[in-house]
C-alpha positions, 0 to 999 in steps of 0.5 A: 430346750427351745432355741433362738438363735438371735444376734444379742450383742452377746447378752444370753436370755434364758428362761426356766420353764416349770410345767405347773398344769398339775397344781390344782386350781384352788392353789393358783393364787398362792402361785400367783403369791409364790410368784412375788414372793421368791427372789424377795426373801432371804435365801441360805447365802443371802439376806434379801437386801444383798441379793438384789444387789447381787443380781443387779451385779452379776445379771440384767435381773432376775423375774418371776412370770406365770404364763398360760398359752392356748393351744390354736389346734385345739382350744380345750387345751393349753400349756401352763408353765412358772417361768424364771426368767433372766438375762446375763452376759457369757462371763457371768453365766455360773454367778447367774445360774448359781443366783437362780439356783439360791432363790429356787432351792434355799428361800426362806419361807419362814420369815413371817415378817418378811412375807407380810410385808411381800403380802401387804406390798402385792395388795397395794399394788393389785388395788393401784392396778384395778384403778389405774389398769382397771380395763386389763382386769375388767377384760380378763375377768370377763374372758375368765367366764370361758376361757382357761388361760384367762381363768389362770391369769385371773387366779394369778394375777388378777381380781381373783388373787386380790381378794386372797391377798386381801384376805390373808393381810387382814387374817395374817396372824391367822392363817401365817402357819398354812400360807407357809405350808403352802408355799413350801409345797407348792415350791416342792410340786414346781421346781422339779428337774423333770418338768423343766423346759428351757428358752435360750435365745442368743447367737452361736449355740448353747455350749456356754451353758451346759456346763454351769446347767448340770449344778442347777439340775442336780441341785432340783429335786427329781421326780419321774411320775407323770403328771396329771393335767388338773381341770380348770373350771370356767363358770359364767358371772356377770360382775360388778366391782367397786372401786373408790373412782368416778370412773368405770371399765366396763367389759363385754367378752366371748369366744366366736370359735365355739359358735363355729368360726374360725381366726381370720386375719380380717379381725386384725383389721377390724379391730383397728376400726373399732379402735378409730371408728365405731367404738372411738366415736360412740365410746371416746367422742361420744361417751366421754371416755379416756378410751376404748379397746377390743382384741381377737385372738387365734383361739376364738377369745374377743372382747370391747372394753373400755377405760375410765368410763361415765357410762355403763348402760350406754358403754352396752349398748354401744357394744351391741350396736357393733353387729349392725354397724359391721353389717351396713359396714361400707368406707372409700377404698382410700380409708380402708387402705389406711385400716389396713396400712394401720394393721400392718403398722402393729404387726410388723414393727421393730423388735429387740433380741429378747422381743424376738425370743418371746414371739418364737416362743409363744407362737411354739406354745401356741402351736403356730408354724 
């Protein structure tokens, strides 16, 4: 168990943490699925319908996530976990935990009405991301060439998982009977009490939940054999997508830690350059497009990007003039102030409870101190 101790006006954040390093990669989008699926269907006590209202009464909602984090020691390796996430006050710590152990232990994989509708549900809402979020995916698309975590985010969550999604609507009739062999045994590879890890932040200890956790965990299957971490295969291509828009998000990515340098804190600053200098004049100003993003991460991971976009050539060479932009880089002390003011504005704001909980967390999965 990892523990915050953080004032929360008295509401309980708990995470259940499944280990899932050991699904093969060919199953992540059926994860990805698996993901909208449970706390959506019907469960042994409960039509779906009624246990959403029940959540809504006896918790702050109940949610599914994948979470993929780098290790910044070392970037070859990195933690990936099936997180069920929920939110409740001390008094409804039994109903909450007797609700996540309801769609973990009794959801009915065999409602084929029901998992098309989910089916159908997930590829209209993957197609409205891809038009209206079409930078997040063109950008972890991009990663998704060489980095793991983004590979996973992509198979679960992204342009990857669409087609599957989109395949399985269409060929439903088809394919029902080995979707729900799959979701049945990838619930029986997840939810094992061995591979359970648990993210508690609240104020004043953990006693309100020992008790009521001892009925969740004996109700989980055990199973003490050691996993074996599958391999995760990056594979370079050079991608385009078409959509039914005018527009496009057109995405460079790479990773400056395999060509030998090293997580700086200047590349904070820099990318609040990019964000109101180079890329906003030559992309935003210049190119006609509603925006432009660039990120760089601890383990290495930088990409531009930007958002409904007229160019596509143009929008490239705009990214390989950022090399000699940054080598003839010169600006007023008063102006890189105000960089470097506008980088602290990002990194030091106002967090809640549950924002603060997330941070420890992900910095603990990330092997930051």
């Amino acid at each position: 168990a990892l523990y915050h101790d953080v004032f929360t006006s008295g509401i309980h954040y708990v995470d259940f943490m499944f280990d899932i390093k050991h699904i093969r990669q060919e199953d992540l989008p059926y994860v990805g699925l698996l993901k909208a699926v449970l706390g959506y269907v019907d469960t042994e006590h409960y039509g779906y319908a009624d246990l959403s209202n029940e959540i809504d009464l006896q918790t702050g909602g109940i949610s599914n996530n994948i979470l993929g984090t780098a290790d910044v020691e070392n970037i070859e390796e990195y933690s990936l976990k099936f997180e069920v996430r929920t939110k409740f006050l001390e008094d409804k710590t039994g109903a909450a935990l007797r609700l996540v152990k309801e769609i973990l232990c009794s959801s009915d994989l065999d409602d084929e009405k029901r998992l098309y509708e989910i089916i159908a549900q997930s590829k209209s809402r993957l197609q409205m991301a891809i038009g209206g979020m079409g930078h997040y995916m063109a950008g972890m698309r991009a990663m998704s060439y060489f980095s793991k975590t983004a590979k996973i985010s992509d198979l679960t969550g992204g342009i990857e998982l669409y087609k599957i999604v989109a395949d399985l609507e269409e060929h439903f009739e088809e394919k029902k009977e080995e979707l729900k062999a799959t979701l049945k045994r990838l619930v029986k590879e997840i939810f094992v009490r061995e591979r359970l890890m648990l993210n508690i932040t609240s104020a004043g200890g953990t006693e309100f939940l020992e008790q009521e956790l001892q009925m969740l965990l004996e109700s989980l299957p055990s199973d003490k054999t050691p996993v074996k971490p599958q391999e995760i295969l990056c594979e370079k291509k050079n991608e385009g997508f078409l959509d039914a828009s005018k527009v496009q998000y057109v995405s460079r990515a790479g990773n400056f830690v395999e060509k030998g340098y090293s997580y700086t804190g200047t590349l904070r600053i820099l990318k609040v350059i990019m964000g109101y200098d180079y890329l906003w004049i030559n992309i935003r100003v210049k190119g006609g497009a509603y925006g432009c993003m660039s990120g760089f991460s601890r383990t290495g991971e930088g990409y531009f990007v930007s958002y409904r976009d007229p160019n596509l050539e143009r929008t490239m060479e705009v990214y390989e003039g950022i090399a000699d932009y940054l080598r003839n880089f010169t600006v007023s002390d008063r102006d890189m102030n105000k960089y470097i003011i506008g980088t602290m504005s990002n990194i030091d704001r106002p967090m809640n409870p549950a924002a603060k909980g997330d941070r420890s967390m992900n910095l603990y999965m990330n092997h930051v101190s």
